[in-house]
BAFI-3210 file (N, C-alpha, C; in Angstrom, 3 decimals, decimal comma, padded with zeros to 6 digits):
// residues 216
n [1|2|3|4|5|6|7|8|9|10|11|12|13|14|15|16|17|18|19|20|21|22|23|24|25|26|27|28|29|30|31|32|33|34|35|36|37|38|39|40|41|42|43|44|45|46|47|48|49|50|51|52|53|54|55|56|57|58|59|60|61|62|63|64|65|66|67|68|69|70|71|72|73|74|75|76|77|78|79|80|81|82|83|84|85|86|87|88|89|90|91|92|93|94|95|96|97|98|99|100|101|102|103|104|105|106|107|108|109|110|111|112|113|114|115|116|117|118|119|120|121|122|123|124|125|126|127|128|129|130|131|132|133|134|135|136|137|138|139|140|141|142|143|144|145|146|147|148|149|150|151|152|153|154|155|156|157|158|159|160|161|162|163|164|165|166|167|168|169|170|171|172|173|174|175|176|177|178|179|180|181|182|183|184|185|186|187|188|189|190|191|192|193|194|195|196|197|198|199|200|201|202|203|204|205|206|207|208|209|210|211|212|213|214|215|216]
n.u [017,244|016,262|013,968|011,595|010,980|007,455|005,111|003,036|-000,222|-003,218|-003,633|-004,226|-004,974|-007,013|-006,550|-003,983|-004,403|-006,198|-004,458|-002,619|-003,677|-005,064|-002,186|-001,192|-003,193|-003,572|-000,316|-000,997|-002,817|-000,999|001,015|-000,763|-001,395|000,947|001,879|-000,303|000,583|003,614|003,894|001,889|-000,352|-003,882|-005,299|-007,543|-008,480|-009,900|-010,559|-012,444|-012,905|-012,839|-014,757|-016,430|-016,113|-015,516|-012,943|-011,556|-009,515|-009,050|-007,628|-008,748|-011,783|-013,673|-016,100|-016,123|-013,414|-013,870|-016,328|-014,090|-012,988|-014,986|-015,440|-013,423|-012,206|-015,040|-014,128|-012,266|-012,890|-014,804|-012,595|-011,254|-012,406|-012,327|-009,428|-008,524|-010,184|-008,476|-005,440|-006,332|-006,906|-004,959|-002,878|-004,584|-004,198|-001,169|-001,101|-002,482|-000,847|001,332|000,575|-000,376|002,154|003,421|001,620|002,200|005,007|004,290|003,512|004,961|006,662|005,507|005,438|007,516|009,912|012,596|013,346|015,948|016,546|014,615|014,310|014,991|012,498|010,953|010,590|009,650|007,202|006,132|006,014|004,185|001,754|001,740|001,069|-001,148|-002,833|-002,640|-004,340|-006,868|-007,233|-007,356|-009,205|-012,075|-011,511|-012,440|-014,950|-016,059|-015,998|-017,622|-020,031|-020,484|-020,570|-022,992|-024,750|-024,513|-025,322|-028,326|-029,310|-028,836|-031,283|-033,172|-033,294|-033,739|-036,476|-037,735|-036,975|-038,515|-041,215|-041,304|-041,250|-043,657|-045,444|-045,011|-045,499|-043,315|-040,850|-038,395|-035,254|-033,674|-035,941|-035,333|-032,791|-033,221|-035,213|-033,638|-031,463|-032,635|-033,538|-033,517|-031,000|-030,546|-029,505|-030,052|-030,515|-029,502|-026,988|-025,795|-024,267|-020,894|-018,287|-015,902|-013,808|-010,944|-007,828|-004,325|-002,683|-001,360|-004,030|-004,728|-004,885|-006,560|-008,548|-009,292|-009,912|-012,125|-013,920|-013,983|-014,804|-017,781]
n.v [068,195|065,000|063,115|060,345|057,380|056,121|054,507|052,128|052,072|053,062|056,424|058,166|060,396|062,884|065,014|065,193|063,042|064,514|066,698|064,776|063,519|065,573|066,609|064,051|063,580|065,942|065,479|063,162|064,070|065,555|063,865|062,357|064,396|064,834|062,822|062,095|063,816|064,440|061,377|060,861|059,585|058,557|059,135|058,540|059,641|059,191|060,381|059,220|061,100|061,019|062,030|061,778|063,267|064,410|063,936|064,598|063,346|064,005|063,257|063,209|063,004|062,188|060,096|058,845|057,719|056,126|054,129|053,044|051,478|049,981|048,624|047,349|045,374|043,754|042,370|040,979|039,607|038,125|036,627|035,261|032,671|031,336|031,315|029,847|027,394|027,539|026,508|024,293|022,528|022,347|021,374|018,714|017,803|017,891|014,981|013,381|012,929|011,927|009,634|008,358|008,109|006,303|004,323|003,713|002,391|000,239|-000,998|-001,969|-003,214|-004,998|-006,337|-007,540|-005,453|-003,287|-004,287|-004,159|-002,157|-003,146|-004,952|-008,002|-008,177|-006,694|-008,265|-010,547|-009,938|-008,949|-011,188|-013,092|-011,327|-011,763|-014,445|-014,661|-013,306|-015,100|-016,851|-016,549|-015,483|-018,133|-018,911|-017,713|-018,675|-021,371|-021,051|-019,511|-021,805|-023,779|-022,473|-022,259|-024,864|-026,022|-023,877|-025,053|-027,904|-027,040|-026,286|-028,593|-029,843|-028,319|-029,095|-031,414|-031,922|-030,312|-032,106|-034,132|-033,361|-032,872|-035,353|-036,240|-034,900|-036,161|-038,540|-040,524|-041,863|-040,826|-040,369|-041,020|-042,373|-044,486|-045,545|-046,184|-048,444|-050,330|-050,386|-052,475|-054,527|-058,206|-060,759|-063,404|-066,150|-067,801|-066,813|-065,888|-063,553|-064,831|-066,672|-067,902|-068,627|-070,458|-072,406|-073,241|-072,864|-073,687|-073,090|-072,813|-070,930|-071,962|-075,154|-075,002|-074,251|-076,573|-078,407|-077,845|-078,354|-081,046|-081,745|-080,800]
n.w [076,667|076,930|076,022|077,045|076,802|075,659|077,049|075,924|076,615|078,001|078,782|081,705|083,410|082,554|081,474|080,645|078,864|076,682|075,795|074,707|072,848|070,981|069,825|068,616|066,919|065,197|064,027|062,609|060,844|059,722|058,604|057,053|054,671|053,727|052,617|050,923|048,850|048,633|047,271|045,536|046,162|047,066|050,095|052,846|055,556|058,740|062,087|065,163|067,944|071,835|072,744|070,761|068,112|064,960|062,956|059,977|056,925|053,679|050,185|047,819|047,344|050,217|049,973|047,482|047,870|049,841|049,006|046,865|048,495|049,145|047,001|046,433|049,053|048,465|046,243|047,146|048,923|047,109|045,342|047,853|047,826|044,914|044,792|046,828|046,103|043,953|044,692|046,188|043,982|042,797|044,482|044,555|041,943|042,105|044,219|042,294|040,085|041,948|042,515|040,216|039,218|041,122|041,034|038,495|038,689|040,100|038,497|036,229|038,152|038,522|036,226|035,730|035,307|035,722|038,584|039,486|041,742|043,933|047,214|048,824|050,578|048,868|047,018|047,370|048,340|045,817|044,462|046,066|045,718|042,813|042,716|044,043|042,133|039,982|041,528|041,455|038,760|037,683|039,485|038,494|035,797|036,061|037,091|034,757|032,960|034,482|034,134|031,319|031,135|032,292|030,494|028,252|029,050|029,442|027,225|025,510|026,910|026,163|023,534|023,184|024,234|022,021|020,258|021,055|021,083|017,917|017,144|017,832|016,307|014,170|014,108|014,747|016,863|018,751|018,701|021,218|022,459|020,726|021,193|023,935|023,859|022,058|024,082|025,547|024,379|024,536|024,238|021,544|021,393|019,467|017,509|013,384|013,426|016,012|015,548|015,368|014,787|016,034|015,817|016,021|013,760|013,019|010,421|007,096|004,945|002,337|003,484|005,512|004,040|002,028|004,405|005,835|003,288|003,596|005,738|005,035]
ca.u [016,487|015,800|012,405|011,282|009,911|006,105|004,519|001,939|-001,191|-003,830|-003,840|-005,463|-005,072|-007,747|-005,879|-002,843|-004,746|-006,716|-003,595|-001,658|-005,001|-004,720|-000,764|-000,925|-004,006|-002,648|000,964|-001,219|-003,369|-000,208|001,691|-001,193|-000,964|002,437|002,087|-000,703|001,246|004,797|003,352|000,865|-001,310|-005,438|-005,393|-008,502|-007,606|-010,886|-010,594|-013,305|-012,387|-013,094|-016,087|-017,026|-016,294|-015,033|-011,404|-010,993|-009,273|-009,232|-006,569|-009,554|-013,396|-013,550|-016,979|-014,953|-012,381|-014,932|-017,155|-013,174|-012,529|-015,729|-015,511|-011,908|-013,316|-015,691|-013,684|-010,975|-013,732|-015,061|-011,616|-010,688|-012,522|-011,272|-008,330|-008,558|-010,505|-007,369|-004,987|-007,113|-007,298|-003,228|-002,959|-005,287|-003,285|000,213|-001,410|-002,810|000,000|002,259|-000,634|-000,168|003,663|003,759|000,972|003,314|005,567|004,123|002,908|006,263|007,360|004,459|005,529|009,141|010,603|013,143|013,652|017,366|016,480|014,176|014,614|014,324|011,237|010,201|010,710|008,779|005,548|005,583|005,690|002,367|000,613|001,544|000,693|-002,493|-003,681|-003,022|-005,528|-008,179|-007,773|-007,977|-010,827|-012,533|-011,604|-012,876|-016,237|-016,627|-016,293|-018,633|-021,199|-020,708|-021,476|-024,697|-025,474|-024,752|-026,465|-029,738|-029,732|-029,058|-032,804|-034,016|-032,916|-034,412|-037,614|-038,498|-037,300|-039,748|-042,499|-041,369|-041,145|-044,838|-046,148|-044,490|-045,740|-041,958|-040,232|-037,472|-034,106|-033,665|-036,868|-035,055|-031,906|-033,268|-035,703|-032,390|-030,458|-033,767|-033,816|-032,636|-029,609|-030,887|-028,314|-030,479|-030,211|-028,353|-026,531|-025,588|-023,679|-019,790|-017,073|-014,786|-013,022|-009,354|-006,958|-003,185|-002,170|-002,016|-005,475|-005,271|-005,173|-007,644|-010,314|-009,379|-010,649|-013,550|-014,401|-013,940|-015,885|-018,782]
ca.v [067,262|063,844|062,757|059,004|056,033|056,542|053,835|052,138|052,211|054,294|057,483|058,006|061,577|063,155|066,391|064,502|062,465|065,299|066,906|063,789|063,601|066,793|066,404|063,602|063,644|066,972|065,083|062,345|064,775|066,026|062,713|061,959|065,114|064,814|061,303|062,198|064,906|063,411|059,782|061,065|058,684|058,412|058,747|059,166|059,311|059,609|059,964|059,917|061,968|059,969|062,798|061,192|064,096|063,329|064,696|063,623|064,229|063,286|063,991|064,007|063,026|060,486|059,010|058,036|056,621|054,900|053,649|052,598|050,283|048,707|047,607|046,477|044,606|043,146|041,950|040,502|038,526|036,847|035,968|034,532|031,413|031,296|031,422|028,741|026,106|026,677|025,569|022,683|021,861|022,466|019,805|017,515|017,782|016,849|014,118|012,482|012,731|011,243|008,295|007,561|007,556|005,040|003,047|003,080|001,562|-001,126|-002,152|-001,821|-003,986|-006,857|-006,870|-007,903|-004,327|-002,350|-004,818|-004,001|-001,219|-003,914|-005,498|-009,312|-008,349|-006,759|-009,144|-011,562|-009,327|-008,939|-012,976|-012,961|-010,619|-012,571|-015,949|-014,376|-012,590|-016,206|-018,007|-014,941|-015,666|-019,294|-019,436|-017,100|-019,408|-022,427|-021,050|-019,463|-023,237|-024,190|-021,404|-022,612|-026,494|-025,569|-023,673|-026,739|-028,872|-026,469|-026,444|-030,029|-030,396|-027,634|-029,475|-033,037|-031,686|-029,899|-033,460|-034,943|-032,659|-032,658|-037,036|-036,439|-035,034|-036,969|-040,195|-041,496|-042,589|-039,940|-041,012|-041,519|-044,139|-045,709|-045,712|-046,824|-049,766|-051,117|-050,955|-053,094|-056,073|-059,295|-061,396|-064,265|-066,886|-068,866|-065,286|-065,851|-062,707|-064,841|-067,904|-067,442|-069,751|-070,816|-073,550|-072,614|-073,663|-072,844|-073,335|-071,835|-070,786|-073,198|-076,124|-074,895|-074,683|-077,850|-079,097|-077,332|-078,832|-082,762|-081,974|-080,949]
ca.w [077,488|076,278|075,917|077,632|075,464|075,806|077,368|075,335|077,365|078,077|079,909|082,568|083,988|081,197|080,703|079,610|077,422|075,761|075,285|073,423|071,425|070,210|069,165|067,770|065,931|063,789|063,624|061,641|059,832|058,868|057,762|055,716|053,506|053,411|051,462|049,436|047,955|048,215|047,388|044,845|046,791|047,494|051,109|053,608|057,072|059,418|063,323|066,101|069,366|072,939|072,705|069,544|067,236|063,906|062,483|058,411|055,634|052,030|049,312|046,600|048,052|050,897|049,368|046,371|048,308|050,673|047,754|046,060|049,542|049,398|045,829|046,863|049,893|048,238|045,275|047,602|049,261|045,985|045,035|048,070|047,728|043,890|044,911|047,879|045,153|042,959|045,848|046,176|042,548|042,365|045,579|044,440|040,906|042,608|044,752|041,730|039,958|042,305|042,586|039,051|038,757|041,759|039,909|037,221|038,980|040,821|036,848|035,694|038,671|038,131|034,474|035,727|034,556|037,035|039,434|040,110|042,745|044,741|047,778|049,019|050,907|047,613|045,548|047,809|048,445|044,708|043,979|046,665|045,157|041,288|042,715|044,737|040,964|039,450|041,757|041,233|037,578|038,303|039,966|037,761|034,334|036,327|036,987|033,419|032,384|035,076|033,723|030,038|030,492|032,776|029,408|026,723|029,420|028,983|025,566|025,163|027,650|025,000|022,141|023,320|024,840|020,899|019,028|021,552|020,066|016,509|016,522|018,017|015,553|012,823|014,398|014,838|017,596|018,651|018,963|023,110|022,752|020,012|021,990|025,122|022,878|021,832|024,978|026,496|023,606|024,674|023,295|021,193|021,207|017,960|015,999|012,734|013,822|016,832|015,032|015,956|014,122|017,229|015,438|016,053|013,173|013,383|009,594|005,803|004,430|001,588|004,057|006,458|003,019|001,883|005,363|005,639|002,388|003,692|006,500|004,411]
c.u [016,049|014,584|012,661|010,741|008,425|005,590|002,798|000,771|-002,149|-003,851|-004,465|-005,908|-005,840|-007,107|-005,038|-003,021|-005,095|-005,133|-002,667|-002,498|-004,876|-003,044|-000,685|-002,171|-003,536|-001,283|000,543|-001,631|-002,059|000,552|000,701|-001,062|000,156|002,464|001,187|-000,154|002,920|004,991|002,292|000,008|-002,838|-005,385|-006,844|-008,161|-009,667|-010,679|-012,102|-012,328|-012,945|-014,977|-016,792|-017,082|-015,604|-014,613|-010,902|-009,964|-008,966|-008,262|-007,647|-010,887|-013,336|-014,846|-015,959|-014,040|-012,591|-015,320|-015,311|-012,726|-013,226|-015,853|-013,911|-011,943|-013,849|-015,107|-012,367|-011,408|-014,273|-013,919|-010,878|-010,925|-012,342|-010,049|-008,101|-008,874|-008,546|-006,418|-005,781|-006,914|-005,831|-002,939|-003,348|-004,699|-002,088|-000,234|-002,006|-001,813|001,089|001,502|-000,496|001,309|003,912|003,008|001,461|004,445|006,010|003,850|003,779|007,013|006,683|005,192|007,110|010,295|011,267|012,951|014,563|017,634|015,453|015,137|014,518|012,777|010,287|009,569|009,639|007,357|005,567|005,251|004,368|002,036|000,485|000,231|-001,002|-003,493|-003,828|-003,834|-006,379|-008,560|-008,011|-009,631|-011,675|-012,674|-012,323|-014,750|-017,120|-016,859|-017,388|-020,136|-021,638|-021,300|-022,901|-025,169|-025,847|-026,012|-028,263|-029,997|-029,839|-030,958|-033,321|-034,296|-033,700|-035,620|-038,694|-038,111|-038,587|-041,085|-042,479|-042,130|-042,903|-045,726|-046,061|-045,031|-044,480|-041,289|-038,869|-036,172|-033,179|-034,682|-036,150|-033,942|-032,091|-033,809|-034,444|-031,401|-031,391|-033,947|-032,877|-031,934|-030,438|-029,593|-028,663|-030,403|-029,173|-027,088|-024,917|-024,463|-021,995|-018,836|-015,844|-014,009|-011,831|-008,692|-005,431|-002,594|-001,998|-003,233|-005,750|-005,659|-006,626|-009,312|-010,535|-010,220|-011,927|-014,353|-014,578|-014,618|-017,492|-018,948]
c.v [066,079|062,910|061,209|058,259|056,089|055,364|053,157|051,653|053,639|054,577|057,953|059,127|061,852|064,458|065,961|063,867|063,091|065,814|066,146|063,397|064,321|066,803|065,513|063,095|064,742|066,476|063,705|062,845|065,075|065,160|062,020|062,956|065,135|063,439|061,421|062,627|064,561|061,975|059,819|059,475|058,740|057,874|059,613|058,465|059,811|059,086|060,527|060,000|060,574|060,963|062,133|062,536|063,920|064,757|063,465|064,332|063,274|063,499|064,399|063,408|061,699|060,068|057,993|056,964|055,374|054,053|052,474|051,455|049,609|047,658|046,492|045,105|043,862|042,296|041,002|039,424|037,367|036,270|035,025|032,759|031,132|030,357|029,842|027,447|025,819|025,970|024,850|022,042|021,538|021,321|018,810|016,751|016,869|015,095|013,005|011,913|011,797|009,375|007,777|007,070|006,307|003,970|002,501|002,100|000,669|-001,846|-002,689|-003,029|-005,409|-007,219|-007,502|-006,498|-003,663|-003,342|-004,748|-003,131|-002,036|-004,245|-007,192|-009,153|-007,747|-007,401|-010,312|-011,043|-008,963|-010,385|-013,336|-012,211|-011,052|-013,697|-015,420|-014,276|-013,526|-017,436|-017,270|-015,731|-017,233|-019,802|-019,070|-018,425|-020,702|-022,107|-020,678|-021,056|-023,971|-023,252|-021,967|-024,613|-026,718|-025,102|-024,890|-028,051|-028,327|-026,594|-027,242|-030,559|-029,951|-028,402|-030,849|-032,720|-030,758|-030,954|-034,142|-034,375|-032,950|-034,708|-037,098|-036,266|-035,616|-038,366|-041,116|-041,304|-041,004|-040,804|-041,511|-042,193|-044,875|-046,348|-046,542|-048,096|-050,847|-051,907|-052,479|-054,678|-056,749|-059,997|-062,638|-064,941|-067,592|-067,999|-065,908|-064,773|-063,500|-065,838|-067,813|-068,854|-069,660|-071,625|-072,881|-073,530|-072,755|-073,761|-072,479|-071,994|-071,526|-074,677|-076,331|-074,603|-075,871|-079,264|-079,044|-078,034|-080,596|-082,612|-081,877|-082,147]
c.w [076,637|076,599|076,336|076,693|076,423|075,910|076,474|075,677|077,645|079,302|080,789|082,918|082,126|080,781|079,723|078,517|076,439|075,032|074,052|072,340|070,594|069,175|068,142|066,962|065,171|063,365|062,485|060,510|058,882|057,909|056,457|054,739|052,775|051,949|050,856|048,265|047,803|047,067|046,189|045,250|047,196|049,041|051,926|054,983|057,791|061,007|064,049|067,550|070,820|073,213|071,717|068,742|066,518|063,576|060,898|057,651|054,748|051,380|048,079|047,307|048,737|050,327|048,681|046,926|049,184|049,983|046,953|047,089|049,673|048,260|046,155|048,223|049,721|046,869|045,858|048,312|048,543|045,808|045,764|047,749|046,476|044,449|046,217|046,894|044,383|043,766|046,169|045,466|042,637|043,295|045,451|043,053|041,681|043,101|043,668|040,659|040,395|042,353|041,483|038,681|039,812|041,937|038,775|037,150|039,437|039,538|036,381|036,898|038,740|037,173|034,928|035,406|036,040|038,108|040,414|041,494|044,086|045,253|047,909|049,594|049,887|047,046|045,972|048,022|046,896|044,119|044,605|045,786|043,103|041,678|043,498|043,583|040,074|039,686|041,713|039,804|037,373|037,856|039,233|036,204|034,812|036,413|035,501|032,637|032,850|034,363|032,218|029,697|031,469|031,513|028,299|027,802|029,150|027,945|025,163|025,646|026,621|023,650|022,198|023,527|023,296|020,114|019,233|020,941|018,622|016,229|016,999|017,377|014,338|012,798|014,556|016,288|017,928|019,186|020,627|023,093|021,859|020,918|022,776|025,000|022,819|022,952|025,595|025,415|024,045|024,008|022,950|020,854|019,683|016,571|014,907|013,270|014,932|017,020|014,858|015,359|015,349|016,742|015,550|015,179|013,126|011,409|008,293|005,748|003,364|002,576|004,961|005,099|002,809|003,015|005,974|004,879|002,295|004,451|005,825|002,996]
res [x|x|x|x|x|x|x|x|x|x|x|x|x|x|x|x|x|x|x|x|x|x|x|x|x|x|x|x|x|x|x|x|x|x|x|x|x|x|x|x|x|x|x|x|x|x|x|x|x|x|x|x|x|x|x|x|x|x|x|x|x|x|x|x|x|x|x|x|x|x|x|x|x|x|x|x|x|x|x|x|x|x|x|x|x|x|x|x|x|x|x|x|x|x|x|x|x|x|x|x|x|x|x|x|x|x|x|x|x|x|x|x|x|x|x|x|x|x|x|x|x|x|x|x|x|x|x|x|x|x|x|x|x|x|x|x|x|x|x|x|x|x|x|x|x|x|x|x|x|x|x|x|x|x|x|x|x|x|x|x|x|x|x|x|x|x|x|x|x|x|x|x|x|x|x|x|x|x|x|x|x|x|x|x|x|x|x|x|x|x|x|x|x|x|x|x|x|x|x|x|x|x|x|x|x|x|x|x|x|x|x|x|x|x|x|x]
***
């Protein structure tokens, strides 16, 4: 007689069930002894009944082996998150990695290097981004110049504003009143200074003494 594939659901008629309870709870009891002792294996098998009555067995003391699943348990729990950081760390590794080699070789392609594998639209979003980094630096060298003659102009005020003290207490004149004194004196036309030889002669320099010398 050939036995039916056993439906996997529960039974309903309660005889039948007690019955397949019974069977195949001792057909497990039995498969576990079998593999402790075959298997030289640490097995604890523990069933409760639908009564709630409890069917164990041990190969050497279920504490032990209880007590040996919770340290296992609990040691499989710390490690996971370990174990999760390092897959993180290992991901975050590649990813920075690849971030630096294709920083390497946008540098490598500023500098002019490896070009040959570019495109035209390469080659042209790399000439922007030159000519963009040469009005940056630009602008930049223009204001450091602007920054440095605001300084010489301060120092120059500094520098005039302690002569002005020093010529004060010296009793002298500091050199911007003399300056400005000077620019402010009028032209004396009667000044010796002021006496201007216009005579135009077109000849040798012996002739032009000789005539000098008849006029006087």
């Amino acid at each position: 007689m050939v036995r039916g594939k056993t439906q996997m659901r529960r039974i309903e008629n309660n005889t039948s069930r007690q019955v397949t309870f019974s069977k195949r709870r001792n057909g497990l009891l039995k498969k576990a002894f079998e593999l402790s002792v075959l298997c030289d294996a640490e097995v604890a098998l523990i069933i409760f009944s639908p009564r709630g009555k409890l069917f164990e067995f041990a190969s050497s003391s279920m504490q032990q082996t209880i007590e040996r699943y919770r340290r296992r348990t609990k040691d499989n729990e710390t490690n996971k998150p370990i174990e999760q950081n390092l897959q993180h760390l290992k991901t975050e590794s590649a990813n920075m990695l690849k971030t630096l080699e294709d920083l390497e070789i946008s540098r490598r392609k500023l500098l002019g290097e490896n070009l040959g594998s570019c495109t035209l639209e390469e080659l042209q979003e790399i000439e922007q981004q030159l000519q963009k980094s040469v009005s940056i630096i630009r602008a930049r060298k223009t204001q450091i110049f602007r920054d440095q003659i605001e300084q010489l102009k301060e120092k120059e005020k500094a520098l005039a504003a302690e002569n002005e003290k020093l010529c004060e207490k010296c009793g002298t004149k500091s050199w911007k009143r003399l300056s400005e004194q000077e620019d402010n004196v009028p032209y004396d036309e009667s000044s010796p200074s002021s006496d201007v030889e216009t005579e135009l002669f077109i000849g040798l320099p012996e002739g032009r003494t000789r005539r000098i010398v008849q006029l006087n």
